[in-house]
C-alpha positions as a Markdown table, in Angstrom:
| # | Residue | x | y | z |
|---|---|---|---|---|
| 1 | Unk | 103.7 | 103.8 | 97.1 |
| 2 | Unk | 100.1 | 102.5 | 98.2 |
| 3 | Unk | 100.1 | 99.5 | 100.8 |
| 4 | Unk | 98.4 | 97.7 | 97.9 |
| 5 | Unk | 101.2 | 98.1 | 95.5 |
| 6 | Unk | 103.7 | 97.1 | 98.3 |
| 7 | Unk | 101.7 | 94.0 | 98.7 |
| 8 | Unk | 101.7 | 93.0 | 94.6 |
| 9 | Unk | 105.6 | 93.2 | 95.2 |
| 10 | Unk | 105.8 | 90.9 | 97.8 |
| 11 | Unk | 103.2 | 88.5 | 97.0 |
| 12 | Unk | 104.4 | 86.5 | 94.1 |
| 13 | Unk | 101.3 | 85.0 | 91.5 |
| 14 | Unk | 101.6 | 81.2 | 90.3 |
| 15 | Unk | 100.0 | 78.6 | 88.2 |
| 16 | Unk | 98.2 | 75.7 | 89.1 |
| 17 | Unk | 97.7 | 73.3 | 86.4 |
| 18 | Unk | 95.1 | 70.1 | 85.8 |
| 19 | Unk | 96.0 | 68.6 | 82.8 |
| 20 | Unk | 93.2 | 66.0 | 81.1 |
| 21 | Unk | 90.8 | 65.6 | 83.8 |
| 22 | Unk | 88.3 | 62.8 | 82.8 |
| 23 | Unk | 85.1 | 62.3 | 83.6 |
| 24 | Unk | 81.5 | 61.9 | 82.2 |
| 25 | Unk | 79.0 | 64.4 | 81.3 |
| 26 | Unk | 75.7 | 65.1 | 79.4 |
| 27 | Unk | 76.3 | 67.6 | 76.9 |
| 28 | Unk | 74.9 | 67.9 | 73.4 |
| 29 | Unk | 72.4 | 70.5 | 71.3 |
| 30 | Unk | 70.2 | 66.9 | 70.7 |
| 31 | Unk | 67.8 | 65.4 | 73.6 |
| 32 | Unk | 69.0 | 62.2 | 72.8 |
| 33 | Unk | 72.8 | 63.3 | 72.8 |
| 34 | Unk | 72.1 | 64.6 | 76.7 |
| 35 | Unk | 69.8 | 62.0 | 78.1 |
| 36 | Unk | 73.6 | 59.4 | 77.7 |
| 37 | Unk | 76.5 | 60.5 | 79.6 |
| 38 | Unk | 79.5 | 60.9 | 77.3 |
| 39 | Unk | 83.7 | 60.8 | 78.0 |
| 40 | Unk | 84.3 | 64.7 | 78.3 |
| 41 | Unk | 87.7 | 66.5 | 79.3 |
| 42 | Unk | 89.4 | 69.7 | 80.9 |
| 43 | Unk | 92.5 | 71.2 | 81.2 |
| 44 | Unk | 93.1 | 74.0 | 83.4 |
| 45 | Unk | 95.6 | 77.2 | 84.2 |
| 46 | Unk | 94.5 | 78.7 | 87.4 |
| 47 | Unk | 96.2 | 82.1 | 88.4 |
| 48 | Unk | 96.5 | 82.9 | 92.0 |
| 49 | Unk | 99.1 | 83.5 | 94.9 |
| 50 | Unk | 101.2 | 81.1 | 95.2 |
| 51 | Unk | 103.7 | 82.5 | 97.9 |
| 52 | Unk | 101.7 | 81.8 | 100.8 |
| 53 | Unk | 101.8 | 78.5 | 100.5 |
| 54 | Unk | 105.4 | 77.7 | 99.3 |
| 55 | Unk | 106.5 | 79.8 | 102.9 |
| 56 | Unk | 103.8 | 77.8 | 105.3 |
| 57 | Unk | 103.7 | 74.5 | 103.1 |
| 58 | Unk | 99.7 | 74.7 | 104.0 |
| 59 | Unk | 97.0 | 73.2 | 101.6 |
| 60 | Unk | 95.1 | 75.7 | 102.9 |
| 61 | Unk | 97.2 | 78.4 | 101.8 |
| 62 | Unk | 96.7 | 77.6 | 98.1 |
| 63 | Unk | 94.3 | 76.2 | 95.7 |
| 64 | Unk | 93.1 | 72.6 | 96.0 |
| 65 | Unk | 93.4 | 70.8 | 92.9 |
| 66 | Unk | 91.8 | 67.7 | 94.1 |
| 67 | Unk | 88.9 | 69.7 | 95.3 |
| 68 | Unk | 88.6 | 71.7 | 92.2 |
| 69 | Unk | 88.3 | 68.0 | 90.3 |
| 70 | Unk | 85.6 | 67.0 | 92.9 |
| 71 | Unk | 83.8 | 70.3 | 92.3 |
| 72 | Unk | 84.1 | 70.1 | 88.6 |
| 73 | Unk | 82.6 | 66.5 | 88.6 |
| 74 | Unk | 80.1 | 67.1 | 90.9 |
| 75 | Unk | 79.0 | 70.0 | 87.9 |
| 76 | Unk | 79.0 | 67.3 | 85.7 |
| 77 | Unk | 76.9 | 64.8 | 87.3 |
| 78 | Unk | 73.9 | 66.9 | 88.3 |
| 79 | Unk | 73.6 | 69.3 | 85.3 |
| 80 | Unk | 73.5 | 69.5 | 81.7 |
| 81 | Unk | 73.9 | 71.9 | 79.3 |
| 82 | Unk | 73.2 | 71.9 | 75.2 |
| 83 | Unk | 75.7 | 73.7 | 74.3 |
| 84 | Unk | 79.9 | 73.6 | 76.1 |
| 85 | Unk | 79.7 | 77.1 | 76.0 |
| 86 | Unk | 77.5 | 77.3 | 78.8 |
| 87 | Unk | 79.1 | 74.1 | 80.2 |
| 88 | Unk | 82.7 | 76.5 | 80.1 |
| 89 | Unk | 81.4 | 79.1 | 81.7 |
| 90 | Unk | 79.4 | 77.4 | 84.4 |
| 91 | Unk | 82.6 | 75.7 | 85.6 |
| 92 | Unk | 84.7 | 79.1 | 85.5 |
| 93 | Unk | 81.5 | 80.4 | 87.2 |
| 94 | Unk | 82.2 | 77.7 | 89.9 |
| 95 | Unk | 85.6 | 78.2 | 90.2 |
| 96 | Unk | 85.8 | 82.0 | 90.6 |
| 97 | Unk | 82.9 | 81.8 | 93.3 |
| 98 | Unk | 84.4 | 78.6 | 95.3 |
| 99 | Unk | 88.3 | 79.3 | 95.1 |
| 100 | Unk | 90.8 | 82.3 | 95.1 |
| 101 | Unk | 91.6 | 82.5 | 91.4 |
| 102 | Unk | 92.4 | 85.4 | 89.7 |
| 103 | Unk | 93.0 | 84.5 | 86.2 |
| 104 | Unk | 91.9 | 81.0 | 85.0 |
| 105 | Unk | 92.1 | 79.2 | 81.0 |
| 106 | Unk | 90.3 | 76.3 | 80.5 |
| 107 | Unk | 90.1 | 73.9 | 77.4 |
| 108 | Unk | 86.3 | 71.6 | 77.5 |
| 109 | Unk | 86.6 | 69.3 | 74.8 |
| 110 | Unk | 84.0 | 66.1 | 73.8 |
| 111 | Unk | 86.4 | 62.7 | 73.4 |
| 112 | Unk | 83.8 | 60.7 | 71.8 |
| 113 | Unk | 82.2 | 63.3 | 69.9 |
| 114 | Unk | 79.1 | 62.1 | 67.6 |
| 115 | Unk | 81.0 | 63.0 | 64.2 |
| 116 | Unk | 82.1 | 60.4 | 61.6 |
| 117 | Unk | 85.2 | 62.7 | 60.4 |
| 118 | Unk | 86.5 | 63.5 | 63.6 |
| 119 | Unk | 89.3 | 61.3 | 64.9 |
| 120 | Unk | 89.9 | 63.1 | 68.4 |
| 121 | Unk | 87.9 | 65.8 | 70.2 |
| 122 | Unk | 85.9 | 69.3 | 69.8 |
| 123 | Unk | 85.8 | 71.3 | 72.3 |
| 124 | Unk | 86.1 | 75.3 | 73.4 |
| 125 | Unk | 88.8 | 77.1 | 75.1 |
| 126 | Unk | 88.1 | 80.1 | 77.2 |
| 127 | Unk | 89.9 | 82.8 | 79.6 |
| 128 | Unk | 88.6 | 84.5 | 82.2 |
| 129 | Unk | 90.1 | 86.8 | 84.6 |
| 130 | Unk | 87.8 | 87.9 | 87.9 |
| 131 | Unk | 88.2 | 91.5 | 87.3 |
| 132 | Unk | 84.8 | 90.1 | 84.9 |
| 133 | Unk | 81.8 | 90.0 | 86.7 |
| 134 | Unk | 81.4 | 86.0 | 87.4 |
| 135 | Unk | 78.2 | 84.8 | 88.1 |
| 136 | Unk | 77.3 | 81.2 | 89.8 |
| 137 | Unk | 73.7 | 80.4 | 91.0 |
| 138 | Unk | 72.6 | 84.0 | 90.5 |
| 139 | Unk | 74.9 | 85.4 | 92.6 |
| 140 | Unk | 78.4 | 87.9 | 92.3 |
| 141 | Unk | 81.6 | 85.8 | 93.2 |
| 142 | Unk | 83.1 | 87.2 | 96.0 |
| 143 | Unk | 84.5 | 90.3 | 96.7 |
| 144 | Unk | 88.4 | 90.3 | 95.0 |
| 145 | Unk | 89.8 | 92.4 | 97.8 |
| 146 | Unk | 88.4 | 89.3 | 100.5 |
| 147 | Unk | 90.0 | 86.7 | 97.9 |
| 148 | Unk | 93.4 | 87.8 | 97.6 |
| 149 | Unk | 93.7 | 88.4 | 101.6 |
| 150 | Unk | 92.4 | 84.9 | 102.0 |
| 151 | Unk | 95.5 | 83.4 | 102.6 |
| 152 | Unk | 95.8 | 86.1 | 105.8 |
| 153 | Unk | 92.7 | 85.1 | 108.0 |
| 154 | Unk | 93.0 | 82.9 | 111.2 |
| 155 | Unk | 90.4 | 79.8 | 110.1 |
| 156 | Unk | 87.7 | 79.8 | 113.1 |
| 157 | Unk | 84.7 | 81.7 | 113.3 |
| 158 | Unk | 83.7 | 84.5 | 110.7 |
| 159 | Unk | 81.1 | 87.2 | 110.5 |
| 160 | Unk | 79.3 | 88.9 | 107.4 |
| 161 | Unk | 78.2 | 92.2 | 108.6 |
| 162 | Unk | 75.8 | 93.4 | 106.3 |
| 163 | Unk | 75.4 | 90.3 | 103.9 |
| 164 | Unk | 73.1 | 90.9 | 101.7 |
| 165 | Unk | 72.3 | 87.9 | 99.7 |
| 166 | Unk | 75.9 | 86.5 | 100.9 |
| 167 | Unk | 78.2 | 85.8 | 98.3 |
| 168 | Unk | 80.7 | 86.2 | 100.7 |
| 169 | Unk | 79.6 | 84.2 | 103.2 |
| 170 | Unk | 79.0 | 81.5 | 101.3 |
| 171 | Unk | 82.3 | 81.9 | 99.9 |
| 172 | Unk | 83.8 | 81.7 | 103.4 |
| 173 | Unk | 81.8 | 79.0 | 104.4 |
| 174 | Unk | 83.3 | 77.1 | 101.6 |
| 175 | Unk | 87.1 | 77.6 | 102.8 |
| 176 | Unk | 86.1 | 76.2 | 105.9 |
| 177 | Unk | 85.0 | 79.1 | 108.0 |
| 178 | Unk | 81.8 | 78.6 | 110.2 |
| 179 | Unk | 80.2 | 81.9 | 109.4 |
| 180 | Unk | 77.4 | 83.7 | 110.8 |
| 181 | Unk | 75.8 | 86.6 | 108.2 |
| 182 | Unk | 73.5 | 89.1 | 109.7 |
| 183 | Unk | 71.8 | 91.5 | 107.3 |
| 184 | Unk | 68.1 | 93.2 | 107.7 |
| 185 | Unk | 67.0 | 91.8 | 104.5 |
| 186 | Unk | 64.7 | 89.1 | 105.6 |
| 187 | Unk | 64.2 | 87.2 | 102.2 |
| 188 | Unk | 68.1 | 88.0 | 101.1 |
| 189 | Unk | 69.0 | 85.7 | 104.3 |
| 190 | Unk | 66.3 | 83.0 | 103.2 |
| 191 | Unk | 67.5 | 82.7 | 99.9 |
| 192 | Unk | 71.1 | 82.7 | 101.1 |
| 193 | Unk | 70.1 | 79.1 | 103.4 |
| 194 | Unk | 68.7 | 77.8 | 100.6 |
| 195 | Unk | 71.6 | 78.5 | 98.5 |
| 196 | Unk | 73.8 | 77.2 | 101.3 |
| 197 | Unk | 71.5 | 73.9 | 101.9 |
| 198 | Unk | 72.3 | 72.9 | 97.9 |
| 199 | Unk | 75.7 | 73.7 | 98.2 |
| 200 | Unk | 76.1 | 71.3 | 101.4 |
| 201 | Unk | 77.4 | 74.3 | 103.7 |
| 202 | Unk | 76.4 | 73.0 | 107.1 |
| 203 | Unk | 78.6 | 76.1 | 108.9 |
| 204 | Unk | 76.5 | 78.8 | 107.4 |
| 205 | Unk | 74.2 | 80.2 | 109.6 |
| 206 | Unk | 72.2 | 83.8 | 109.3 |
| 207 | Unk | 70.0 | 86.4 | 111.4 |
| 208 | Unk | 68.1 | 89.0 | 110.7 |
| 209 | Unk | 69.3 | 92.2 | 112.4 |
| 210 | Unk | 68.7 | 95.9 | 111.7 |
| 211 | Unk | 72.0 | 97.5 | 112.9 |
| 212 | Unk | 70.6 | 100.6 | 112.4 |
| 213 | Unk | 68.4 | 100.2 | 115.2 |
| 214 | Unk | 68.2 | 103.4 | 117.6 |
| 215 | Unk | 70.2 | 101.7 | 120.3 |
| 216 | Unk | 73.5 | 102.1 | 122.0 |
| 217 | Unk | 74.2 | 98.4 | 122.2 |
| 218 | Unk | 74.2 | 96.0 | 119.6 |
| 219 | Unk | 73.8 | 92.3 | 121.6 |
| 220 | Unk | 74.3 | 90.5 | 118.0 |
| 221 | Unk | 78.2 | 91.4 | 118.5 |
| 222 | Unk | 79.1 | 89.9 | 121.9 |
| 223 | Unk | 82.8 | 90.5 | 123.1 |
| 224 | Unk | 85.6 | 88.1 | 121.7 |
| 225 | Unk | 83.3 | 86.2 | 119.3 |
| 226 | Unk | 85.1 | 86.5 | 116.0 |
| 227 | Unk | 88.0 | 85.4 | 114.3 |
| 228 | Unk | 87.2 | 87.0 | 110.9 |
| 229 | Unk | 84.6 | 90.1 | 110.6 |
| 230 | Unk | 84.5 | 90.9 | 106.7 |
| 231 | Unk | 82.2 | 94.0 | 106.1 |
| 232 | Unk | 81.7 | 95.0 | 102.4 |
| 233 | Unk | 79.9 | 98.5 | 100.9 |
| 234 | Unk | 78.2 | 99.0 | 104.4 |
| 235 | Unk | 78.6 | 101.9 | 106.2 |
| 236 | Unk | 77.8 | 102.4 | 109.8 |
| 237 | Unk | 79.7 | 104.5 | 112.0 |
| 238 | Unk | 78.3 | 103.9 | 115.2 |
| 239 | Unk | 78.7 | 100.4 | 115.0 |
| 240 | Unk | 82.8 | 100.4 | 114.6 |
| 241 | Unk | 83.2 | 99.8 | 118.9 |
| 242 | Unk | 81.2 | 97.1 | 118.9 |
| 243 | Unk | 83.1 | 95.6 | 115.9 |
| 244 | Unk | 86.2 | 96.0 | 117.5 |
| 245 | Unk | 84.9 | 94.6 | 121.0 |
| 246 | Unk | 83.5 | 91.5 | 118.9 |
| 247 | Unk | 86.7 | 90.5 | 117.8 |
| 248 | Unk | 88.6 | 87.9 | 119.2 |
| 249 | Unk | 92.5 | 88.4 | 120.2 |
| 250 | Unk | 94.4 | 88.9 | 117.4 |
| 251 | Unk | 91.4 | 88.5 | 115.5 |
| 252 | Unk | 91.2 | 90.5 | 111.9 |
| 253 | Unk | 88.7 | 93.3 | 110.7 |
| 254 | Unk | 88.6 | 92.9 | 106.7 |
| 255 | Unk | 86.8 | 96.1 | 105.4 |
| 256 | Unk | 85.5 | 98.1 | 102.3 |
| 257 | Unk | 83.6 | 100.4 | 101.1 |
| 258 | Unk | 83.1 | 103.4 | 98.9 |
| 259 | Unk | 85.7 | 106.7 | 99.9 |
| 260 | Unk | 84.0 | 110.4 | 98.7 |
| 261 | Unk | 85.7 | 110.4 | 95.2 |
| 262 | Unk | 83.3 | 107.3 | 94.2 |
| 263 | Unk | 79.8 | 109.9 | 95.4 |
| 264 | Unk | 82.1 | 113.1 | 93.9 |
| 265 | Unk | 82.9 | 111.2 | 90.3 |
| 266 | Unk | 80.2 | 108.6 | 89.7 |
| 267 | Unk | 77.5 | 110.1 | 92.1 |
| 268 | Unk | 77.0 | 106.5 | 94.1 |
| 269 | Unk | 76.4 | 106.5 | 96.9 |
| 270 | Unk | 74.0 | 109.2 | 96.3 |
| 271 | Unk | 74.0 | 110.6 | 99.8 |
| 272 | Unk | 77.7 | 111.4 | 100.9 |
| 273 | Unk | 76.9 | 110.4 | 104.5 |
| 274 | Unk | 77.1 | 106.9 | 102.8 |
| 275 | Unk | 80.9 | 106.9 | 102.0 |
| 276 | Unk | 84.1 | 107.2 | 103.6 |
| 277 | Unk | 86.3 | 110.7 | 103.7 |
| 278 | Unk | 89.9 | 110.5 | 103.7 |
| 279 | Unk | 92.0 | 108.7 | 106.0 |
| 280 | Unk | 88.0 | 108.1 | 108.2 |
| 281 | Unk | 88.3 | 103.9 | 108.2 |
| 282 | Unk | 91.6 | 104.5 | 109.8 |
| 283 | Unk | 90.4 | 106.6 | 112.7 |
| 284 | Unk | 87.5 | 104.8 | 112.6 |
| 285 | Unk | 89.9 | 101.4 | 114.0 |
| 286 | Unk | 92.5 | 103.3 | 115.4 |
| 287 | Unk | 92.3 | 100.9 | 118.0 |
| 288 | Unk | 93.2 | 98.0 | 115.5 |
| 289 | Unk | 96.9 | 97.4 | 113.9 |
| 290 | Unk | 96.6 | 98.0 | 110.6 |
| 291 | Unk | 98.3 | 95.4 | 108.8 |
| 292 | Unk | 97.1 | 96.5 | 104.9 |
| 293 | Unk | 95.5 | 99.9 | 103.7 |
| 294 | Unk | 94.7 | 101.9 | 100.4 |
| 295 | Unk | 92.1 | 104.3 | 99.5 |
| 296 | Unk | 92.2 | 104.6 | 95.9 |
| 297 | Unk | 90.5 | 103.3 | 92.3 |
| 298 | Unk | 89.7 | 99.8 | 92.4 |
| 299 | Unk | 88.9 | 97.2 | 89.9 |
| 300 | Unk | 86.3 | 94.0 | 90.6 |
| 301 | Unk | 84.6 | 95.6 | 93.5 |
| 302 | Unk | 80.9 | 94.9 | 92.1 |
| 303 | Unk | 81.5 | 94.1 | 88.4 |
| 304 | Unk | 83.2 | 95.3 | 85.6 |
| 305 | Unk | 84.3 | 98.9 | 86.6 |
| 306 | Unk | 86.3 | 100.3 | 88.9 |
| 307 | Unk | 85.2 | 102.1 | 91.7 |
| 308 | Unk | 86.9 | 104.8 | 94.7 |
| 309 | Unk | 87.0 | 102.6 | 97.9 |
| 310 | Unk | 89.2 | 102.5 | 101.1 |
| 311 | Unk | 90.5 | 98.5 | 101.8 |
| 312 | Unk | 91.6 | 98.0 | 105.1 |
| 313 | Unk | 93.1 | 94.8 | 107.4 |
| 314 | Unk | 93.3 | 95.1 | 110.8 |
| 315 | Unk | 94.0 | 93.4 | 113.7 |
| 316 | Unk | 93.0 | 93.2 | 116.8 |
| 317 | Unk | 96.2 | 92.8 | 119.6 |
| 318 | Unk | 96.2 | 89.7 | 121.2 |
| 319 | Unk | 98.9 | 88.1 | 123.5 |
| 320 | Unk | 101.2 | 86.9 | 120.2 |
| 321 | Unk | 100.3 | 88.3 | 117.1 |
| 322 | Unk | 99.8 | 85.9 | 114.2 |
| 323 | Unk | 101.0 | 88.4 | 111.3 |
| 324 | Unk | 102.9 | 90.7 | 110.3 |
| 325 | Unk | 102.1 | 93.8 | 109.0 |
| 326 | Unk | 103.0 | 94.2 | 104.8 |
| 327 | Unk | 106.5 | 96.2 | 103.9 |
């Protein structure tokens, strides 16, 4: 059996419930129905791992449900929206992008609604799951293999090799990481501050780096640096000692990209230089303790479809190490 089906065994999935959260919003297909806030309500089912937390009684470990009701009133207050269609989905937009949820159903409903033969509410129910591509300002949420290992990264300093435009740093910056992303797309990065400026994320920082640089050294990974390195659908080999090196003790590698059977059955990558052969992103960190692996068909790696990747965590040893390694 994969390491990944080991870990679905093991890691037991939960419900986290807000039942009737009030608060006041401007929705409504009129101009005069938006320019008044109105009494609106949500319930909410959020999916996600609950295990983690029940064994280290964190907060941290788990999904905040007073921080979801901030975030969801926050929505409220500096947006509106004609129809709450687009209200729904903006708020299951949010919540994908800013928490580690993998199934949510939510129930947006008008209490005063402007209709003389209706006594209670209206309001629309919707489900989502993130194997959907979720979109908030723009942007993919994160990457579903760095949500559901969430729960397995030291909080401290955290690295986004190869950003891009940084959904995944800004989702770590969210959790609490203080997270440096280095890409060589100049205006990705500048978009991704601005993006982190409206969001309030203060521990976001970026430079703009070409790894592929003809060098031998790459001064932009100093030794012992990093508690967290994510790197997603990047692939260079030469820079895997540096990345080791740049890790602190028992500091953790989080990795993917595409294996050969993505280039041989869907012909992307187009170059096969660009993706992974069997069993290579375990040589690759032999140095590393590999504490989850699986090279295989994926769902939710960069929308709807699946796609032939290799996911690995690794560790770096330290004096004491903080996890153990899936059964």
């Amino acid at each position: 059996m994969s390491q990944e089906g080991k870990d679905h065994r093991i890691v037991m999935a939960g419900t986290i419930i807000i039942e009737r959260l009030e608060f006041q919003g401007r929705c409504g297909v009129t101009q005069e129905e938006r320019q008044r806030p109105q009494p609106l309500a949500v319930d909410l089912e959020l999916t996600c791992q609950t295990e983690p937390a029940a064994a280290s009684d964190d907060i941290r470990c788990t999904i905040d449900y007073a921080q979801v009701a901030h975030q969801i009133i926050k929505l409220a207050a500096t947006q509106d929206f004609s129809l709450l269609e687009t209200f729904t989905e903006r708020i299951l937009a949010m919540l994908f992008a800013e928490f580690p949820i993998d199934h949510a159903k939510i129930w947006l409903r008008k209490l005063a609604p402007p209709l003389k033969l209706v006594s209670r509410s209206v309001g629309v129910q919707l489900e989502r799951s993130r194997l959907a591509p979720q979109i908030h300002g723009g942007e993919l949420s994160p990457a579903r293999f760095l949500s559901q290992q969430l729960h397995r990264l030291p909080k401290g300093t955290a690295l986004d090799l190869a950003s891009g435009s940084g959904r995944n740093s800004l989702y770590l910056a969210s959790q609490g990481f203080h997270v440096k992303a280095i890409d060589r797309n100049e205006q990705a990065l500048t978009e991704l501050v601005t993006t982190a400026k409206q969001r309030n994320l203060s521990n976001l920082h970026v430079q703009v780096v070409d790894l592929e640089r003809a060098t031998s050294e790459w001064p932009e990974l100093p030794s012992q640096t990093y508690d967290v390195i994510v790197v997603f659908f990047y692939l260079h080999r030469p820079l895997f000692p540096a990345l080791i090196q740049s890790l602190k003790p028992n500091g953790i590698l989080l990795y993917e990209t595409f294996t050969l059977d993505n280039h041989v059955r869907h012909k992307h990558p187009r170059r096969a230089e660009f993706c992974l052969a069997q069993n290579e992103l375990l040589r690759l960190t032999s140095g590393l303790r590999v504490l989850a692996y699986d090279e295989g068909e994926h769902d939710g790696c960069q929308g709807p479809e699946s796609a032939f990747t290799a996911q690995l965590l690794a560790q770096r040893a330290g004096p004491d190490s903080q996890l153990e390694a899936s059964v």
